[in-house]
C-alpha positions as CSV (number, residue, x, y, z in Angstrom):
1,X,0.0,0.0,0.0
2,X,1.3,3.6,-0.6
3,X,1.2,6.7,1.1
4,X,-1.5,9.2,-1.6
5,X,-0.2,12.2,-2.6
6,X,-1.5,14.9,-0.4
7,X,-2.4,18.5,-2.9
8,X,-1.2,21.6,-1.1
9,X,-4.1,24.4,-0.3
10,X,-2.9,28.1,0.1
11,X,-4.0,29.5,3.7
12,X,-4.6,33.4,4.2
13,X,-1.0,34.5,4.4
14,X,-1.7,36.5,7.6
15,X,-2.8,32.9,9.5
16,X,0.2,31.3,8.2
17,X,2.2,33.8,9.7
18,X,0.6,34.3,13.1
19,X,0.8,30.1,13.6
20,X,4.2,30.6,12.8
21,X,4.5,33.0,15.3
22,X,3.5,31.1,17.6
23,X,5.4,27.8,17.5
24,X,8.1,27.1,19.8
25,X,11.5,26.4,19.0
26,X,12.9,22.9,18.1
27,X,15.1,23.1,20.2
28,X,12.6,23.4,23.4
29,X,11.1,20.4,21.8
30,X,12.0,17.1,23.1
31,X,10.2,14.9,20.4
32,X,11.7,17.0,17.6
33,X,14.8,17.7,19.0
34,X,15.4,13.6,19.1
35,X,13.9,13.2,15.6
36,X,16.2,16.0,14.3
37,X,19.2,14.5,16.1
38,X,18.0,11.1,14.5
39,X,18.6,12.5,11.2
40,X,21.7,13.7,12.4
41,X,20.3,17.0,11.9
42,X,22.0,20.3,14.6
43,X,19.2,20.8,16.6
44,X,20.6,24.2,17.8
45,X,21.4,25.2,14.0
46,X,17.6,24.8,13.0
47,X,17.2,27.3,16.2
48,X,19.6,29.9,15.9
49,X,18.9,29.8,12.2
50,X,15.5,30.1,12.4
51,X,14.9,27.0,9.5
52,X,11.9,24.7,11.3
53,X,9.4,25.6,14.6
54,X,7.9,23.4,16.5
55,X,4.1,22.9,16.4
56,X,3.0,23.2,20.4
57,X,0.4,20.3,21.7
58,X,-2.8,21.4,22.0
59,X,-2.0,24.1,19.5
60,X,-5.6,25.6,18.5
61,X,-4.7,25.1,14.5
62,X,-6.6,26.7,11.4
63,X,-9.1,24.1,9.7
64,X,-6.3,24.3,7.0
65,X,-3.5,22.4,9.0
66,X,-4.4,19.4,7.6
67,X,-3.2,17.0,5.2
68,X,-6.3,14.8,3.7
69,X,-8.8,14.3,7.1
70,X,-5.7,14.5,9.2
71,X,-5.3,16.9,11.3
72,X,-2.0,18.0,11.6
73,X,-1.6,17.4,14.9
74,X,-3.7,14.3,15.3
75,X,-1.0,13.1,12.6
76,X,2.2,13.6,14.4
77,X,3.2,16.7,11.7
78,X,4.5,19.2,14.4
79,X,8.3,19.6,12.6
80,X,7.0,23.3,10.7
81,X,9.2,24.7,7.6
82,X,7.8,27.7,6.1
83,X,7.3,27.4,1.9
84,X,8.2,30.9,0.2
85,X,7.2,32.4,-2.6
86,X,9.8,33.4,-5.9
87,X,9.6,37.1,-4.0
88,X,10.2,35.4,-0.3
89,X,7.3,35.9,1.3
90,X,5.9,33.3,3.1
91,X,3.1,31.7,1.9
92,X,2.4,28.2,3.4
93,X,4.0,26.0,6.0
94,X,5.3,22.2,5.3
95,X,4.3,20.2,8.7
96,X,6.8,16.7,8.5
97,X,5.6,14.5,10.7
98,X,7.8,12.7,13.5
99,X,6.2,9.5,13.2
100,X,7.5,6.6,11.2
101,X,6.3,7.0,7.9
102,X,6.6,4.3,5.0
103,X,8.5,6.2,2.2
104,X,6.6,7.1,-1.0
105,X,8.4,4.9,-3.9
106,X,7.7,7.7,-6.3
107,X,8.6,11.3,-4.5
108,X,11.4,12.3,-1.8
109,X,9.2,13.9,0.2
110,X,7.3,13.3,3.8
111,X,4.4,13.2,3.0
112,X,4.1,13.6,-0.6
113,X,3.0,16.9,-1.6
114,X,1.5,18.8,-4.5
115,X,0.2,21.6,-5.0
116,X,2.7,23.7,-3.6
117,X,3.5,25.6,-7.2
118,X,6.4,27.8,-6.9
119,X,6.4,27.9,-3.5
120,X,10.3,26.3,-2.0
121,X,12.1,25.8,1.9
122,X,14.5,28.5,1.6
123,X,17.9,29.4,4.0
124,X,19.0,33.2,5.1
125,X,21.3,33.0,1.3
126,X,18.4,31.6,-0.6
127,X,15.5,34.0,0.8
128,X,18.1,36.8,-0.7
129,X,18.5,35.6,-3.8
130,X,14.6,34.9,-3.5
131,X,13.9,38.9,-2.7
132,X,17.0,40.5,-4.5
133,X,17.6,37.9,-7.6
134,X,21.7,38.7,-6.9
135,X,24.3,37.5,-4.2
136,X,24.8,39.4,-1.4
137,X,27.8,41.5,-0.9
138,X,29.3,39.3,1.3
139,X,28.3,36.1,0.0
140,X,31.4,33.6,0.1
141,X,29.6,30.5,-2.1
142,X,27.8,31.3,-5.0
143,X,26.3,28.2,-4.8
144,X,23.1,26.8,-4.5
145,X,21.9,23.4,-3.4
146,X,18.6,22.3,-4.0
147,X,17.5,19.6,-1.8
148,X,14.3,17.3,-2.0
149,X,12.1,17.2,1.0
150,X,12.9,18.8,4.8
151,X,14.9,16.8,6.2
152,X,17.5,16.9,3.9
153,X,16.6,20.6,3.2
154,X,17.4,21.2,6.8
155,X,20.6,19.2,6.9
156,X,22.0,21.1,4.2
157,X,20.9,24.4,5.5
158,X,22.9,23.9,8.8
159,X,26.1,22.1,7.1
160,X,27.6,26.0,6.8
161,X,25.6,28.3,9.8
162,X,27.8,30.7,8.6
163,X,28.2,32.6,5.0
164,X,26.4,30.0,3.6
165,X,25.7,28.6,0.3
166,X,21.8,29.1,-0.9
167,X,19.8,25.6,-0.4
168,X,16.5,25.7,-0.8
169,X,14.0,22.6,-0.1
170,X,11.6,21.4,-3.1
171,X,8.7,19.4,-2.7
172,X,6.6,18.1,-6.2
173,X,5.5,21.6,-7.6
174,X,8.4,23.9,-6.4
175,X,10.4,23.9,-9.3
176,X,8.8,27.0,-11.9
177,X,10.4,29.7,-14.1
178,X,10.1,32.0,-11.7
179,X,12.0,30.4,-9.1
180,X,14.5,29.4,-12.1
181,X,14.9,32.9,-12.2
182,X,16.0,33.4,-9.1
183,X,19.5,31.9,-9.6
184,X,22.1,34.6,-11.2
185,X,23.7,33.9,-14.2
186,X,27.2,31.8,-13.2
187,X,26.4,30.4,-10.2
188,X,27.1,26.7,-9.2
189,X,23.9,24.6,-8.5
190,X,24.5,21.5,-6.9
191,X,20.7,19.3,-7.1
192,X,20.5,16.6,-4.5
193,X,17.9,13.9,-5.7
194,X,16.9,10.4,-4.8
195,X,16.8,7.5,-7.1
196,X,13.7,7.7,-7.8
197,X,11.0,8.8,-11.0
198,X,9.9,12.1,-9.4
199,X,13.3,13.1,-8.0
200,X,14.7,12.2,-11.3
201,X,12.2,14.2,-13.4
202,X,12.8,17.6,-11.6
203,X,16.5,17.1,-11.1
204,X,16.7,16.7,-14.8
205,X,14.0,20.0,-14.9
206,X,16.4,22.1,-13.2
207,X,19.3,21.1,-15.0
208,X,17.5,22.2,-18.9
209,X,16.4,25.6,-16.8
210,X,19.5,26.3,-15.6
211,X,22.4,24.8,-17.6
212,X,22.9,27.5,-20.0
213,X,23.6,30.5,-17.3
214,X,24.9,28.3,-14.7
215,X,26.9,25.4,-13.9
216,X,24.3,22.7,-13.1
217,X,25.6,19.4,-10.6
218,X,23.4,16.9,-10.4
219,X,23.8,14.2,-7.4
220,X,21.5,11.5,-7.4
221,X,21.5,9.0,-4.0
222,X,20.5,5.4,-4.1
């Protein structure tokens, strides 16, 4: 049996940002704080950084926190990562659950998700780019890693704390012109994809976008 793909609907932005505002952080989290540290993840990173919040138990949640007749925190999805828009503002939260979930065959992410058109996890670097469309002055890397899914999304985003590359987190749907657009001309994007159909398709996606203004890596895990 397989885990259905769950289709992304756009909440009033001004809810998504007062639920943001009030999670806790991760790292006053026990459960997440373990998860993270499962997936070898720097808890205090994702803190100082500001990357994922913690949804709080008992949390009185919008009718829109839900994926499918799953209430997010019925579910177990209490580890939130904010979804931005090709102008960085945020639009939409991801909610990754901490409960053992049977990977999809066909897509990276957990749970699969759709819907979420143009709308990407983004680090400090990558909401610049995302606002500005150019590096930052002091920008060391002009690289960007795209990542599939939030828990890699978040272990790249705290491999560097500091002067940072760009990584932004894709789930199915992320990938448009627009956000294409976002990368200047000679940069180095590095796209970290499983070995798998979906991840394949928008690995390969980036890399026809991107290839002639940029240098375009493509790393695929097994």
């Amino acid at each position: 049996m397989t885990t259905p793909i769950t289709t992304l609907e756009l909440p009033p932005a001004d809810q998504v940002r007062t639920l943001w505002n009030q999670c806790a952080a991760v790292v006053d989290d026990r459960a997440i704080a373990e998860w993270l540290e499962l997936h070898r993840i720097d808890v205090m990173a994702v803190t100082q950084l500001d990357l994922a919040r913690a949804l709080l138990r008992g949390a009185n949640e919008p009718e829109w926190c839900r994926y499918g007749n799953v209430r997010w925190s019925e579910g177990g999805y209490r580890l939130l990562v904010p979804l931005l828009s090709s102008t960085g503002d945020m639009m939409a939260l991801y909610a990754r659950s901490l409960r053992p979930i049977r990977p999809h065959p066909r897509s990276g992410s957990t749970p699969p998700l759709s819907g979420a058109s143009g709308l990407v996890m983004a680090n400090a670097s990558a909401r610049h780019l995302l606002r500005m469309g150019v590096w930052a002055d002091d920008a060391c890397w002009h690289t960007v890693i795209i990542a599939g899914g939030a828990a890699d999304y978040l272990d790249w985003a705290t491999s560097v704390a500091e002067h940072s590359p760009a990584v932004f987190g894709i789930v199915q749907g992320s990938w448009t012109p627009k956000i294409a657009a976002r990368s200047p001309a000679g940069s180095r994007v590095i796209v970290r994809a499983h070995a798998n159909p979906i991840a394949g398709r928008y690995a390969h996606h980036v890399q026809s976008a991107l290839a002639k203004t940029c240098e375009v890596i493509l790393r695929i895990a097994g």
